[in-house]
N, CA, C and O atoms as a GROMACS GRO file, in nm:
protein
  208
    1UNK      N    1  -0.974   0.659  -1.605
    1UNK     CA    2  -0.881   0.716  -1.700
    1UNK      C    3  -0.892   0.637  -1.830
    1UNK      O    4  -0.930   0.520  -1.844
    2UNK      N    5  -0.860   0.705  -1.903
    2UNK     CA    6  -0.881   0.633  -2.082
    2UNK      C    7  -0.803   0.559  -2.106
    2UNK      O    8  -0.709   0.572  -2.026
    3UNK      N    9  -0.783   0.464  -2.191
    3UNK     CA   10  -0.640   0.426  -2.283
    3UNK      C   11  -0.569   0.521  -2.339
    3UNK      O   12  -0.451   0.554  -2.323
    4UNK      N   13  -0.664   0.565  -2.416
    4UNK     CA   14  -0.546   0.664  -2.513
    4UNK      C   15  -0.478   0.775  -2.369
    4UNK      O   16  -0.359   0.804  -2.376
    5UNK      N   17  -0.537   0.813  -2.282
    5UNK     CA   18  -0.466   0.878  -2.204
    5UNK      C   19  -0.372   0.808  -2.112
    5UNK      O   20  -0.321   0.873  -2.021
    6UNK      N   21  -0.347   0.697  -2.124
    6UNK     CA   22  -0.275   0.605  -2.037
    6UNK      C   23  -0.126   0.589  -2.105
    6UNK      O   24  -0.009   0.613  -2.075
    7UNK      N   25  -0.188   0.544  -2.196
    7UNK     CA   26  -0.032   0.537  -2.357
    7UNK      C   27   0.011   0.639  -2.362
    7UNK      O   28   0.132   0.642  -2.386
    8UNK      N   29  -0.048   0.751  -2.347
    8UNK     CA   30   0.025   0.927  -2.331
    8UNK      C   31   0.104   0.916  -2.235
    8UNK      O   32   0.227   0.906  -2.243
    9UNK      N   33   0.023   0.917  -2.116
    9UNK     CA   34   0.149   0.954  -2.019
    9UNK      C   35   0.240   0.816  -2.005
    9UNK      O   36   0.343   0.834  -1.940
   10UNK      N   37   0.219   0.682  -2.055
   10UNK     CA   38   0.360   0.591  -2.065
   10UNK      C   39   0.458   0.636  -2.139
   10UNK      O   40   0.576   0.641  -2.102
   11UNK      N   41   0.399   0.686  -2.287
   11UNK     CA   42   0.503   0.783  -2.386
   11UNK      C   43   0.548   0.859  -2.297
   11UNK      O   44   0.655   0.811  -2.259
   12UNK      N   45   0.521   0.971  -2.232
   12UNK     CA   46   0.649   1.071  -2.193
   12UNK      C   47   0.707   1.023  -2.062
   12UNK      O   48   0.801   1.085  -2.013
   13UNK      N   49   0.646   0.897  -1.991
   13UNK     CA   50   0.763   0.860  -1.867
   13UNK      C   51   0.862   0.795  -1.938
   13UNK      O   52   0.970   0.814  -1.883
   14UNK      N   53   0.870   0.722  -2.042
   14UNK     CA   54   0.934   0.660  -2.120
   14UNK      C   55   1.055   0.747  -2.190
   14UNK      O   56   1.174   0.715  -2.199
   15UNK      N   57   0.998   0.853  -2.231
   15UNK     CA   58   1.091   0.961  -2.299
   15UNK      C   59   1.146   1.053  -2.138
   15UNK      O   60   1.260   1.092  -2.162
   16UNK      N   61   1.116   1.086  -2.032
   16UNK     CA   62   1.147   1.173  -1.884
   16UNK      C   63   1.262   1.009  -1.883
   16UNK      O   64   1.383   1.034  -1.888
   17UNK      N   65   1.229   0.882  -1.879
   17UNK     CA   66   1.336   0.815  -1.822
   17UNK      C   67   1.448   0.760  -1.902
   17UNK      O   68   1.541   0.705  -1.843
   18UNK      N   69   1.448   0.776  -2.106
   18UNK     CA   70   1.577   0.794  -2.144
   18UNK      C   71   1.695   0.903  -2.110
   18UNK      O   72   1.817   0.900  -2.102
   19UNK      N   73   1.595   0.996  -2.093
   19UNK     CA   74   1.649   1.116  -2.064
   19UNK      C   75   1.744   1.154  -1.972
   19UNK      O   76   1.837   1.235  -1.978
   20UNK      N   77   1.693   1.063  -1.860
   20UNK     CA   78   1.722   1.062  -1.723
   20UNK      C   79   1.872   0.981  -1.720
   20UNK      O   80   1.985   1.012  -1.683
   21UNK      N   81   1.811   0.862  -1.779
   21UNK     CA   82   1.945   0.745  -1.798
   21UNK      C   83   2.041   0.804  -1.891
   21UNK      O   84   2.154   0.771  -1.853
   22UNK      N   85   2.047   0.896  -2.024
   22UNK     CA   86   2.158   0.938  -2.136
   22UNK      C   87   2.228   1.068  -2.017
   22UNK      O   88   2.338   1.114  -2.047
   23UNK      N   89   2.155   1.122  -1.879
   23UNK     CA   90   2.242   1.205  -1.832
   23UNK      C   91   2.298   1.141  -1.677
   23UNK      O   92   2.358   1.205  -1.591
   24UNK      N   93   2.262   1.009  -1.672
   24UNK     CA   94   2.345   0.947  -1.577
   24UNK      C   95   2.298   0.999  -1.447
   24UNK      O   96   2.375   1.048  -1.365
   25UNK      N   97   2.155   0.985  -1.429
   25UNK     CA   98   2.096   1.048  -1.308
   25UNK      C   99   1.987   0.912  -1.232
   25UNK      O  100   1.867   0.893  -1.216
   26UNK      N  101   2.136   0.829  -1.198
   26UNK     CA  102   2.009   0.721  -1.203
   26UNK      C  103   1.979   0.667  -1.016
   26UNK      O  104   2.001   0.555  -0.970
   27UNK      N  105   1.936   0.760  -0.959
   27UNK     CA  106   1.859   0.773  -0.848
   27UNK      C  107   1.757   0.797  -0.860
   27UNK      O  108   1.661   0.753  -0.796
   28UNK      N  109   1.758   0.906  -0.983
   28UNK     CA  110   1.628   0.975  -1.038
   28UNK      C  111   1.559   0.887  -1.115
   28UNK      O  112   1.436   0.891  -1.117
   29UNK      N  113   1.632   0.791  -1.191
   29UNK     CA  114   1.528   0.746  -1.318
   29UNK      C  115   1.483   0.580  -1.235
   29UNK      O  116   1.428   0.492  -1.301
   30UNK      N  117   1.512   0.564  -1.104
   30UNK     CA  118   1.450   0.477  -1.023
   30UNK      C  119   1.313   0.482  -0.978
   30UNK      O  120   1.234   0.387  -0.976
   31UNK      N  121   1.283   0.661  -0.921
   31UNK     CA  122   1.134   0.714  -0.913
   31UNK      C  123   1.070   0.666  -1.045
   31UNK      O  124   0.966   0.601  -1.043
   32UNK      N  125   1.132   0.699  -1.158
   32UNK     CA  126   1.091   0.691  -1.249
   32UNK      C  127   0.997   0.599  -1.302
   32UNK      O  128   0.880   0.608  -1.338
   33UNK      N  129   1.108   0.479  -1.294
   33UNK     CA  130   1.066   0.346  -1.318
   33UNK      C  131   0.942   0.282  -1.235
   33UNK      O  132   0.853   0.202  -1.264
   34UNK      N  133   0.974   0.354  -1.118
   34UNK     CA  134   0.828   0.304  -1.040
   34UNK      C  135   0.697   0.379  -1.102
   34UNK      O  136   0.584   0.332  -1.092
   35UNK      N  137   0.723   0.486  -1.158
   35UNK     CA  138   0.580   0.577  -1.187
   35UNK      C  139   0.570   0.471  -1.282
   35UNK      O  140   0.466   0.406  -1.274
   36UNK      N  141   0.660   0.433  -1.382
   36UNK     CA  142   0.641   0.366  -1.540
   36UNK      C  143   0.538   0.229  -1.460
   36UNK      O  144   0.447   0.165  -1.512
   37UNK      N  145   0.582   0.221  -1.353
   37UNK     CA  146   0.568   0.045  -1.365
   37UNK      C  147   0.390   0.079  -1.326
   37UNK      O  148   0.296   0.026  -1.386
   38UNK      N  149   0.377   0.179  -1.213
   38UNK     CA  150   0.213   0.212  -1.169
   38UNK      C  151   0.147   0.219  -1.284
   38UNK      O  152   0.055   0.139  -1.297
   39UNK      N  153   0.174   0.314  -1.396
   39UNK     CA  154   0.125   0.382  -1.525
   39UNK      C  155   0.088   0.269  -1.611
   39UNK      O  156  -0.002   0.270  -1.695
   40UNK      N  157   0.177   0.158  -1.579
   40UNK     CA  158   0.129   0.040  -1.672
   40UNK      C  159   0.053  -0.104  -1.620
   40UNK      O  160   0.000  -0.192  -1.688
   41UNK      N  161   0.069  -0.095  -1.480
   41UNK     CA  162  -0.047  -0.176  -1.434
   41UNK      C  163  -0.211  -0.106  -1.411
   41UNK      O  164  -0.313  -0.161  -1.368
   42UNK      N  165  -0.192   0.026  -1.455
   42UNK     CA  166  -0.335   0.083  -1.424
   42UNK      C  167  -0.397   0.084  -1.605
   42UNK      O  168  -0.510   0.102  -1.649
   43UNK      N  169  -0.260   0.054  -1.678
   43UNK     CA  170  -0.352   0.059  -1.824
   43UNK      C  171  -0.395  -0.079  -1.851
   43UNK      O  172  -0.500  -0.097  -1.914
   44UNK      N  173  -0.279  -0.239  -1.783
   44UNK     CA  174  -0.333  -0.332  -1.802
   44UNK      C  175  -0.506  -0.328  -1.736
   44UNK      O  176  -0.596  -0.373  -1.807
   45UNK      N  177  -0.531  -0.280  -1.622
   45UNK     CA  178  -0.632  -0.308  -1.512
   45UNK      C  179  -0.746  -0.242  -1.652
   45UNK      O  180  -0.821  -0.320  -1.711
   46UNK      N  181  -0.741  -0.122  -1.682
   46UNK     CA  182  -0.822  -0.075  -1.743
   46UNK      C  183  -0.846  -0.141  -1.880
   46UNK      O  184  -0.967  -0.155  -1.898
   47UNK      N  185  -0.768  -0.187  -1.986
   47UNK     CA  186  -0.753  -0.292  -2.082
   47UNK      C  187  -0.861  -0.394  -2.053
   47UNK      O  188  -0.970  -0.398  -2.110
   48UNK      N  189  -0.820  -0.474  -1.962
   48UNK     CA  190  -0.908  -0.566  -1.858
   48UNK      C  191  -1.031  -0.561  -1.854
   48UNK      O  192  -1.110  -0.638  -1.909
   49UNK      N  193  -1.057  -0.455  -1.778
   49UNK     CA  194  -1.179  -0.370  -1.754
   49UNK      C  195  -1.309  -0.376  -1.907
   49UNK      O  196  -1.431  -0.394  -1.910
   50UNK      N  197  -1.191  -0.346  -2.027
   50UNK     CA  198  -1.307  -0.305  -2.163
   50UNK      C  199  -1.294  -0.426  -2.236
   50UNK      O  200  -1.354  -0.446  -2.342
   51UNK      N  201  -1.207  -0.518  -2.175
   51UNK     CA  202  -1.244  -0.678  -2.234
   51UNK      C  203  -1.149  -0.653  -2.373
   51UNK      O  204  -1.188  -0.662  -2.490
   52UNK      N  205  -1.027  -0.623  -2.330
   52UNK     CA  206  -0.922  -0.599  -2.436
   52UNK      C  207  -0.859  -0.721  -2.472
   52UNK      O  208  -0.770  -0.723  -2.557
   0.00000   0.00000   0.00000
């Protein structure tokens, strides 16, 4: 997977989990946080990877 496609989908879990938290759905924005947290150890790994 790319960078620039990595920073995409962190942008909209980022924007799916204000969203989540301004409507007080926070069982939901727990999944959330776990996708955020996968989404951003696979962009560090890849970063890594191109000697960022």
């Amino acid at each position: 997977m790319t960078v620039n496609k990595l920073f995409f989908e962190l942008r909209k879990i980022f924007a799916e989990l204000a969203s989540t938290l301004i409507l007080g759905k926070y069982t939901d924005a727990a999944d959330i946080a776990k996708n955020l947290s996968e989404k951003s150890k696979a962009l560090a790994d890849e970063l890594a990877r191109q000697g960022c």
